[in-house]
C-alpha positions in Angstrom: -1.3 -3.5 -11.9 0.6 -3.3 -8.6 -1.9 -5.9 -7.0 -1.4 -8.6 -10.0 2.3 -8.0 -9.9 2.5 -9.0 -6.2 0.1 -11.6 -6.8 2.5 -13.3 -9.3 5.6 -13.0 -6.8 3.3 -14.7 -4.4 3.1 -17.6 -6.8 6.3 -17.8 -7.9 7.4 -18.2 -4.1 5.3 -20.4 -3.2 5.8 -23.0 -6.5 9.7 -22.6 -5.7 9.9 -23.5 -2.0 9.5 -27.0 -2.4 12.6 -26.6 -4.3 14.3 -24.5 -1.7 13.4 -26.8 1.0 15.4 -30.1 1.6 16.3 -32.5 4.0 18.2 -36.1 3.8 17.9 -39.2 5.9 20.3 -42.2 6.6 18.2 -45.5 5.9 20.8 -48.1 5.7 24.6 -48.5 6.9 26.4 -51.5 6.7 30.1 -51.6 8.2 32.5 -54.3 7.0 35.7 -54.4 8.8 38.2 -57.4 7.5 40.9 -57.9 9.7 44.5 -59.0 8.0 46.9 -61.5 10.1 49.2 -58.6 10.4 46.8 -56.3 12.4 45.4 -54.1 9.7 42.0 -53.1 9.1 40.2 -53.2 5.4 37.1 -50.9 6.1 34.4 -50.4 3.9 31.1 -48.3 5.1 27.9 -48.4 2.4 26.0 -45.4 3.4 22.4 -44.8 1.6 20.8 -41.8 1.7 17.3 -40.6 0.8 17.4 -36.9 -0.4 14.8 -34.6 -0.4 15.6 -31.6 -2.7 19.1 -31.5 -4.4 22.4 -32.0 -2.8 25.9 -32.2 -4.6 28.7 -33.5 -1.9 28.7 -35.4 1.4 31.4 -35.8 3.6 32.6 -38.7 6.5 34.8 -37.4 9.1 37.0 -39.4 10.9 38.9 -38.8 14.1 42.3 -38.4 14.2 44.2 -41.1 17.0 46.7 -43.4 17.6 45.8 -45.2 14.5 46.7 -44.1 10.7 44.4 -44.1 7.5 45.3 -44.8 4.3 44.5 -46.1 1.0 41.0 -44.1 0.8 38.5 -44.4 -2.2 34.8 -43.6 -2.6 32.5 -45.6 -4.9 28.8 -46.1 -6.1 28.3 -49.1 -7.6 32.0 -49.8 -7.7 32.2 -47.2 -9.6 34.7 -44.2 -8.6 33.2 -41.0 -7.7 35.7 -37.9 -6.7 36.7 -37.2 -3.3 38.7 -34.8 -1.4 41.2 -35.4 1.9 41.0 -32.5 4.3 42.8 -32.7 7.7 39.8 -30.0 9.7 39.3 -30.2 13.8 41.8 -33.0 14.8 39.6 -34.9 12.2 40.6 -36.5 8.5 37.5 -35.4 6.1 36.7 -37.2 3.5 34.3 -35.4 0.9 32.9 -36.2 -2.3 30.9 -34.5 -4.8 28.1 -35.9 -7.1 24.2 -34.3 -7.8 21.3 -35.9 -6.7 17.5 -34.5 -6.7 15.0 -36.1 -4.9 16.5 -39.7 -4.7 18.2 -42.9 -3.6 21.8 -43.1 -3.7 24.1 -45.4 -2.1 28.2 -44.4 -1.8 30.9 -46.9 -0.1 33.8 -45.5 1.4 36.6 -47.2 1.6 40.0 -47.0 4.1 42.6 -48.8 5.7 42.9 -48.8 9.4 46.7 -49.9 11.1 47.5 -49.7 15.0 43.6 -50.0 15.5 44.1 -53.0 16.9 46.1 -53.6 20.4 47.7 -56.8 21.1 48.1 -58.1 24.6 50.3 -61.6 25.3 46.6 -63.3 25.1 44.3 -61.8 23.3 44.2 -58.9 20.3 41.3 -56.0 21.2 40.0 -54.0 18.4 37.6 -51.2 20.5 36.2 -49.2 17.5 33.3 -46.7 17.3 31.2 -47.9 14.0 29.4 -45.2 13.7 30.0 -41.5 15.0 28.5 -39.0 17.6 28.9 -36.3 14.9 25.7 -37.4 12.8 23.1 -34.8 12.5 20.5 -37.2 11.6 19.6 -40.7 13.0 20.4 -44.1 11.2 17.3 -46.6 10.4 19.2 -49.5 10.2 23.2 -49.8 11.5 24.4 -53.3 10.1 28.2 -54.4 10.4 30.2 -57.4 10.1 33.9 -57.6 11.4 35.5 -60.6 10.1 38.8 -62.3 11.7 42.2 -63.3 9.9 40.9 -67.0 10.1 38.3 -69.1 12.1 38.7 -69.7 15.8 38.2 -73.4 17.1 35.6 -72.7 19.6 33.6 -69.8 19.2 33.7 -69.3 23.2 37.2 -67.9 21.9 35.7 -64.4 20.5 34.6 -61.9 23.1 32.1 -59.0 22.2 30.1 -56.2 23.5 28.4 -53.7 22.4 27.7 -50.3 23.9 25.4 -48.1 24.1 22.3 -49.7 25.7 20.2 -49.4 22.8 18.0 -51.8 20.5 20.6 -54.4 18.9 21.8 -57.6 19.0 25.2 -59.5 17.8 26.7 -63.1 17.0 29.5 -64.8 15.4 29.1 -66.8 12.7 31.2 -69.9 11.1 33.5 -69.0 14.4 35.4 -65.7 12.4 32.3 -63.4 11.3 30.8 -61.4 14.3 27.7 -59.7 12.9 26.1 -56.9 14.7 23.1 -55.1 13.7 20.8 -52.0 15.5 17.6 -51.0 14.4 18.1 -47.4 15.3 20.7 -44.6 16.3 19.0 -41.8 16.8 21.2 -38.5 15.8 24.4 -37.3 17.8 25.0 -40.9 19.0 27.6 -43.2 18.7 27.8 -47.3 18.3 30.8 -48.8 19.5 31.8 -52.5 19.4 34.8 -54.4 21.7 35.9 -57.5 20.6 38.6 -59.7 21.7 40.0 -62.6 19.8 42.6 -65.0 20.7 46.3 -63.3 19.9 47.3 -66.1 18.0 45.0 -65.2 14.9 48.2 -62.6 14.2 51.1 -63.8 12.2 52.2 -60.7 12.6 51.6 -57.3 14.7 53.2 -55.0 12.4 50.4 -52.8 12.1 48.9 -53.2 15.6 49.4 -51.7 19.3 51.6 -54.2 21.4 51.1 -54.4 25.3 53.4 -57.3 26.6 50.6 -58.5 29.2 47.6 -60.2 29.5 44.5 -58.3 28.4 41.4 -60.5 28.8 41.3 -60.3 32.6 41.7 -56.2 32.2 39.0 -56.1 29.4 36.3 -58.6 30.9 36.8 -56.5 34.2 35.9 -53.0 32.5 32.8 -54.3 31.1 31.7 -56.0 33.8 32.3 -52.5 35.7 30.3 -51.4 32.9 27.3 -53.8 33.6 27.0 -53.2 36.8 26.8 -49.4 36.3 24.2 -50.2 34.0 21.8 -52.6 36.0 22.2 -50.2 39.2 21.0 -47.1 37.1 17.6 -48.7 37.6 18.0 -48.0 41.1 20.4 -45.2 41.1 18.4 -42.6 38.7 15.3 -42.8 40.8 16.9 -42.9 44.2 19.2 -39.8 43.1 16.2 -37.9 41.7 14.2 -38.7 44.8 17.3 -37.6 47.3 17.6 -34.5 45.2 13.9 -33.3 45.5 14.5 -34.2 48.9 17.4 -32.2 49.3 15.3 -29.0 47.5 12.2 -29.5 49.7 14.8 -29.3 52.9 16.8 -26.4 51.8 13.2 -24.2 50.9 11.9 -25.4 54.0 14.9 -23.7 55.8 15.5 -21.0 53.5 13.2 -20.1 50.8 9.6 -20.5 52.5 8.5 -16.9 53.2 7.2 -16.3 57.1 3.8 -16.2 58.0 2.1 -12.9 58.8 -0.5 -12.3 60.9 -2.8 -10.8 57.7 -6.4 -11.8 56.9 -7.5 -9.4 54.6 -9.1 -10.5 51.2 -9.0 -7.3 49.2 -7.2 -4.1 49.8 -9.3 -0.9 48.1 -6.4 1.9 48.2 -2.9 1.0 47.2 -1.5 -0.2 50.4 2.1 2.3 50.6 3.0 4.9 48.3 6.0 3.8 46.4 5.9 3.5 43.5 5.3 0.8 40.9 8.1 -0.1 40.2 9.5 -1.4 43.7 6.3 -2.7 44.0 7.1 -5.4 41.1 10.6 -6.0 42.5 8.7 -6.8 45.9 6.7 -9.2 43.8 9.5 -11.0 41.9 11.1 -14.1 43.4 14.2 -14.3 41.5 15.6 -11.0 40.6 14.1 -8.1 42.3 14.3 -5.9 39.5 11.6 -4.2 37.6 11.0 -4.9 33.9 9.7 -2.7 31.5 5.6 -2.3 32.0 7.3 -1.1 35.8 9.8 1.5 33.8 6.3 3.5 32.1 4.6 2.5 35.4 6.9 4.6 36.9 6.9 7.6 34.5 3.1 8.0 35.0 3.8 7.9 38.6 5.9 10.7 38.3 3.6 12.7 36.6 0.8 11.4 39.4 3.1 13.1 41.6 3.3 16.7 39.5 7.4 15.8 37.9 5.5 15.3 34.8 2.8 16.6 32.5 1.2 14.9 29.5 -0.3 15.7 26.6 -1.9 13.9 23.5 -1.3 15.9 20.2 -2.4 14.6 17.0 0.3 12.7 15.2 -0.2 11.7 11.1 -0.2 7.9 10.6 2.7 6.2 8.5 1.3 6.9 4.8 -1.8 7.2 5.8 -3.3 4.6 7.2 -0.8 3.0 9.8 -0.1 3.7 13.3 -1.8 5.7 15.8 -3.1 9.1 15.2 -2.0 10.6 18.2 1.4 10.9 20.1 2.2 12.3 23.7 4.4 15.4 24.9 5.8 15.2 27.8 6.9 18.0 30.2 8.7 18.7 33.0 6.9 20.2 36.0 7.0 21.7 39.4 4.7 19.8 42.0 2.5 21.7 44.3 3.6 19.6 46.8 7.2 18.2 46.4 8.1 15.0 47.8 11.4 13.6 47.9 11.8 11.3 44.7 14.6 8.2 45.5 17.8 7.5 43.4 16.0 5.6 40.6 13.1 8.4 40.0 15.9 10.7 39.4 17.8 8.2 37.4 14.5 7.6 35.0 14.2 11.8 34.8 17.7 11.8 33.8 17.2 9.3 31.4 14.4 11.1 29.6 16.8 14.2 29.4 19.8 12.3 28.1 17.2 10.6 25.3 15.5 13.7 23.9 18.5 15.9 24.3 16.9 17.9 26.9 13.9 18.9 25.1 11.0 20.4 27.0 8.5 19.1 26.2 9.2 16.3 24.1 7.3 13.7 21.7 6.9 10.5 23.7 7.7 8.7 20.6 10.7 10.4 19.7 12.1 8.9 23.2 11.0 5.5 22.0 12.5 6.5 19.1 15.8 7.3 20.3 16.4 4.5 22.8 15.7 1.9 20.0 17.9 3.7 17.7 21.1 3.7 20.8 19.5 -0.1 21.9 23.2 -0.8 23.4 23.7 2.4 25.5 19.9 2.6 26.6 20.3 -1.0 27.9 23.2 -0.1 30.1 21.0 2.8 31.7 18.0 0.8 32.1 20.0 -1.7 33.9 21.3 0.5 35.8 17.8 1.8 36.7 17.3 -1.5 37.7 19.7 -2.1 39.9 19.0 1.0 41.9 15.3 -0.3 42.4 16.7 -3.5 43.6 18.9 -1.7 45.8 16.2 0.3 47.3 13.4 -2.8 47.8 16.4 -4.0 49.8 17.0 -1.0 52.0 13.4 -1.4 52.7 14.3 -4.2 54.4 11.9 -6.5 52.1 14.7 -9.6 51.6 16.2 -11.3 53.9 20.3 -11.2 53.7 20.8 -15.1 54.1 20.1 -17.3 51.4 20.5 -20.7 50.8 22.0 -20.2 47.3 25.6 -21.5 48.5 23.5 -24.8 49.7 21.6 -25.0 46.6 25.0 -24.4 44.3 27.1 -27.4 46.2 24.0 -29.5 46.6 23.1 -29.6 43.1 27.0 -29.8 41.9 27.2 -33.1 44.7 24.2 -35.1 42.9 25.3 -34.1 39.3 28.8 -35.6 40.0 27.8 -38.3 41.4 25.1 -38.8 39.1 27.8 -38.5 36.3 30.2 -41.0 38.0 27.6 -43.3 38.9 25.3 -43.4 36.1 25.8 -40.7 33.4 23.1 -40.2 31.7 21.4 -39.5 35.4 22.6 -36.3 35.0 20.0 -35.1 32.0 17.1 -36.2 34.3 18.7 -33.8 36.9 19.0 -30.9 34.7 15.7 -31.6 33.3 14.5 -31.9 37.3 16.4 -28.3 38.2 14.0 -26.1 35.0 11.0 -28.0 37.0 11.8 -27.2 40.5 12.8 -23.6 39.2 10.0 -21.9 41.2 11.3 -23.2 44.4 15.2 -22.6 43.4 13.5 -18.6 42.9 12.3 -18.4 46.8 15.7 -20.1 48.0 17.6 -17.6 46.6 16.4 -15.3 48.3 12.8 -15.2 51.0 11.4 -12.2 51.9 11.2 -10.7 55.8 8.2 -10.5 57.6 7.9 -6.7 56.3 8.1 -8.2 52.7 5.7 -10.9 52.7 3.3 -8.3 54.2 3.6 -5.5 51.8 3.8 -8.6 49.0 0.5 -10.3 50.0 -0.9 -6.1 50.8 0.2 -5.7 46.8 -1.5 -9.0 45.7 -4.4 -8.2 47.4 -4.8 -4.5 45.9 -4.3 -6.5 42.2 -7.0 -8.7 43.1 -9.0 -5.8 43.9 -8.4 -3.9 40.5 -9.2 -7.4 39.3 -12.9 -7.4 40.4 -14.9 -5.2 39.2 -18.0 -5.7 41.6 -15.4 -5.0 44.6 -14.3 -1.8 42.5 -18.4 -1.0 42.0 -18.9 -1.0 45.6 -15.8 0.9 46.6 -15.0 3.0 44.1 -12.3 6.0 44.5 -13.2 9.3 45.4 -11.9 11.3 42.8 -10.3 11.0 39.2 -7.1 12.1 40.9 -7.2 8.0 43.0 -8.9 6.9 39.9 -5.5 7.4 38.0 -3.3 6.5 40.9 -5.7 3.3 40.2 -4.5 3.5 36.7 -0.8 4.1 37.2 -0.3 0.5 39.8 -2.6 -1.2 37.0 0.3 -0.3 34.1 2.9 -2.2 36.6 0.5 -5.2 37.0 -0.2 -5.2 33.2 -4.2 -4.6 33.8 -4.2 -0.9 32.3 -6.9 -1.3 29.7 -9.1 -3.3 32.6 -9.3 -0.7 34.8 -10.0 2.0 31.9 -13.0 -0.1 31.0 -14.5 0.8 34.9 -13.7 3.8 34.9 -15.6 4.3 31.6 -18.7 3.3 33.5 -18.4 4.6 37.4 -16.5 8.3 36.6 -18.6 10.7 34.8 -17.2 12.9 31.7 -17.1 16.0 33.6 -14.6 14.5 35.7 -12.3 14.2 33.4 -11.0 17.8 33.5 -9.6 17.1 36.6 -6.5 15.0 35.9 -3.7 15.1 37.8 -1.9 13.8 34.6 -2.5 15.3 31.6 -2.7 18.9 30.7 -6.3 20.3 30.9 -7.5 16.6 31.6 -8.9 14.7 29.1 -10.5 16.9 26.2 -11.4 13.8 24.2 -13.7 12.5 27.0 -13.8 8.5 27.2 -11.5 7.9 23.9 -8.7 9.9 25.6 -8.9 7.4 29.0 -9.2 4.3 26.8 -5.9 5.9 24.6 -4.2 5.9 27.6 -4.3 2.7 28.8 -3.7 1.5 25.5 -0.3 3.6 24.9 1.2 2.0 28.2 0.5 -1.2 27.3 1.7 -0.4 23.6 4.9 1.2 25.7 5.9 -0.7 27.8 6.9 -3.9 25.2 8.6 -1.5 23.3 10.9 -0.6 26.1 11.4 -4.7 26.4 12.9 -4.8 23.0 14.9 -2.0 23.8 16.1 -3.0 27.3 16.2 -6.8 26.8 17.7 -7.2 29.5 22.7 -26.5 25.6 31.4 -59.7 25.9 27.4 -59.4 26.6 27.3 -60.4 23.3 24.5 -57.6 23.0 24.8 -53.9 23.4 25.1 -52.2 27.1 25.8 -49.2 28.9 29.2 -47.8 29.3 32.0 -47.8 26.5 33.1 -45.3 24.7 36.5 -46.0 25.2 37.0 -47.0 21.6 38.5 -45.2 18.6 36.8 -44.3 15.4 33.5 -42.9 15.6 33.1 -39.0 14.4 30.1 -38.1 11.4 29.3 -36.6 8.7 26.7 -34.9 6.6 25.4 -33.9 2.9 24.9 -30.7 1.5 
């Protein structure tokens, strides 16, 4: 009954996400701008959407400025639909409500512009964003007409531009309509339009900007300024990109490029030194020298390689039955036959396993899990601190040199990026995008490793390699089940636990396996116990990771933006 009742929920969610799904699209906007002989602006904007799914308002915001709006309205098919005016973010919103399902509809807003326009002793400039940055979806087709007070005699009288440099084209027609038209706007991107029309069209500038000067020569310099920035960014963009690469080749040359050792080996059969995994990974990383997880139960098995800890599998029920594992691990404190001296972060890592199981001894390896997920904020404070005191000590080891050339890297990269954004502006994406591709070399020029580091890092690589290959491992296998699991504990670091479990499984035999240096009384469930251990530290160790986890060309150009107007909108 259970099963059929789920089944029908099933249904029922699938037949009702069409409905919960839904999206909209622009396909058509047409801007009309008339411009009156005293400087004010009639504005209508036609916007049709296509909705997928159902939708009750929409909104068009407009930014506030040095020119005021007025007399607003919002139709369909001339006929009145109601609207709200909401002052929100330095912006005038104008919303309006209606129900749509699945359909066509087309709304026209309607305002009244004044002080849009300024007027110089020559000529009258309207600079006016048609359509807004603040679009969440692209337009198919942007038409607009802005018509003048009355015809001019020559049509060499009109000045226009367009800007950005995207797909459109503009004219003036019967010498007062100037028609402009692009076939797409992709979202987040605005359209702005200059024009510039003899001063003498006003009767009046009541309602305009007054500037007693000439304007045309001011004007046709700018975008001129603005053409030339655009036919150089043929040039600059590759040349920059090119001199930056450049610049990142030089500075890992000189900085970042580790120094050659005198090593040939191809394998090493023993691990190399004997610290522990988890400065061995912070020797391996480029860019932070800290361990991560996998390196955190790397290093508890170490510990108990070394005699600080015993484990113990104990049978554990699984959740109702059926999931989980049916086993669990206690873990005790011990005396070594043979103390060594542990460093600051293996006493850190002990006294985190006290402060997480309240002192316990032993304790239930999965009540420490547990615990640190259920305290996520305060456990990621202590493993960072564990981290940092790794770090610390891979650098007292002398592994890194002091000098980097991160100070370079920082003002070198600023340099091109402002001069990229000066120059050509949108240069400075293809830089960004160019820094998360050279990321690998901005790693080593942070910081190189010493002549001691690369050797112990290429010693490392080379024992990984080896636990890699299992004919090397047949040939020259350890001596005992003790090396065996020192095997194992370097393996949980490099994330190749379960790999080396498998070879063991077919070089060490079963009566071995009492011998462990790890876990109580060795391994009293033969084979499955060795495969169970590989597979808890790699279970483990991402569930620390959750737990410590540790954006007047009479065409349209570059340039512009200059203009008023512009903002978005959206339907909901």
């Amino acid at each position: 009954m259970r099963g059929k009742i789920l089944l029908i929920l099933l249904c029922l969610l699938l037949l009702a996400s069409p409905l919960l799904a839904k999206s909209y699209s622009i396909t058509n906007a047409s801007i009309k701008m008339q411009i009156h002989d005293d400087a004010s602006i009639d504005a209508d904007e036609t916007l049709t959407f296509l909705f997928s799914g159902q939708y009750t308002f929409a909104y068009r915001d407009i930014p506030n400025g040095s020119w005021h709006i007025s007399e607003i309205s919002v139709t369909e098919n001339e006929t009145p639909v109601p609207f709200t005016v909401t002052p929100i973010n330095n912006q005038t919103r104008i919303r309006w409500t209606y129900t749509a399902n699945s359909e066509i509809r087309t709304f026209t807003i309607h305002y009244r512009l004044e002080n849009a326009i300024k007027a110089y002793s020559d000529v009258a400039e309207l600079n006016w964003k048609v359509w807004g940055d603040n679009w969440e979806v692209p337009v198919t087709n942007l038409y607009g007409e802005i018509i003048l007070p009355k015809p001019v005699s020559d049509a060499k009288q009109v000045y226009s531009w367009g800007h950005p440099k995207i797909e459109g084209k503009m004219g003036l027609e019967n010498n007062q309509k100037l028609i402009f038209q692009t076939l797409y706007a992709p979202a987040n991107q605005w359209v702005e339009i200059r024009m510039a029309f003899p001063r003498e069209l006003l009767t009046t500038v009541t309602y305009a900007q007054t500037e007693n000067s000439p304007g045309l020569q001011k004007i046709e310099s700018e975008e001129k300024q603005f053409a030339l920035y655009d036919s150089l960014s043929i040039f600059l963009i590759p040349l920059l990109i090119l001199a930056f690469i450049g610049f990142l080749i030089w500075t890992y040359l000189s900085f970042g490029k580790d120094p050659e050792v005198s090593y040939h080996a191809i394998y090493e059969r023993e691990p190399p030194y004997e610290y522990g995994p988890a400065i061995v990974q912070a020797l391996s990383r480029d860019f932070s020298h800290t361990p991560d997880s996998k390196s955190f139960v790397a290093e508890m098995f170490y510990l108990a390689w070394l005699g600080y800890l015993q484990f113990e599998k104990i049978p554990k029920e699984k959740i109702l039955g059926v999931f989980g594992r049916d086993y669990d691990y206690n873990v005790r404190y011990a005396n070594p036959k043979k103390p060594v001296s542990l460093s600051d972060s293996q006493n850190h890592l002990l006294s985190l396993l006290k402060k997480y199981t309240d002192n316990q001894n032993p304790f239930a390896f999965s009540k420490f899990e547990e615990k640190t997920r259920q305290q996520t904020g305060e456990f990621q404070k202590d493993f960072k601190a564990w981290q940092k005191l790794v770090e610390t000590e891979a650098k007292k080891m002398d592994f890194f040199e002091k000098k980097s050339g991160l100070k370079r890297l920082i003002v070198g990269t600023l340099a091109f990026i402002i001069a990229l954004a000066i120059l050509v502006p949108a240069g400075a994406i293809f830089l960004i995008w160019i820094s998360f591709l050279a990321f690998p070399v901005f790693a080593h020029i942070i910081s190189k490793r010493t002549e001691k580091g690369t050797l112990h890092h290429k010693q490392w690589e080379n024992f990984k390699k080896f636990l890699n290959d299992f004919s090397q491992i047949k040939q020259y296998p350890p001596e005992s089940l003790v090396l065996w699991e020192k095997y194992l504990v370097y393996a949980i670091g490099f994330g190749i636990a379960d790999k080396v479990a498998q070879y063991m499984k077919l070089l060490v035999s079963e009566r071995e396996l009492t011998n462990s240096a790890i876990f109580v009384g060795g391994y009293h469930g033969g084979w499955n116990d060795v495969n169970a251990f590989a597979q808890s530290a790699v279970a483990y160790a991402p569930s620390f990771a959750t737990a410590s986890g540790t954006s007047g060309s009479g065409g349209f150009g570059g340039g512009g933006g200059g203009g008023g107007g512009g903002g978005g909108g959206g339907a909901g």
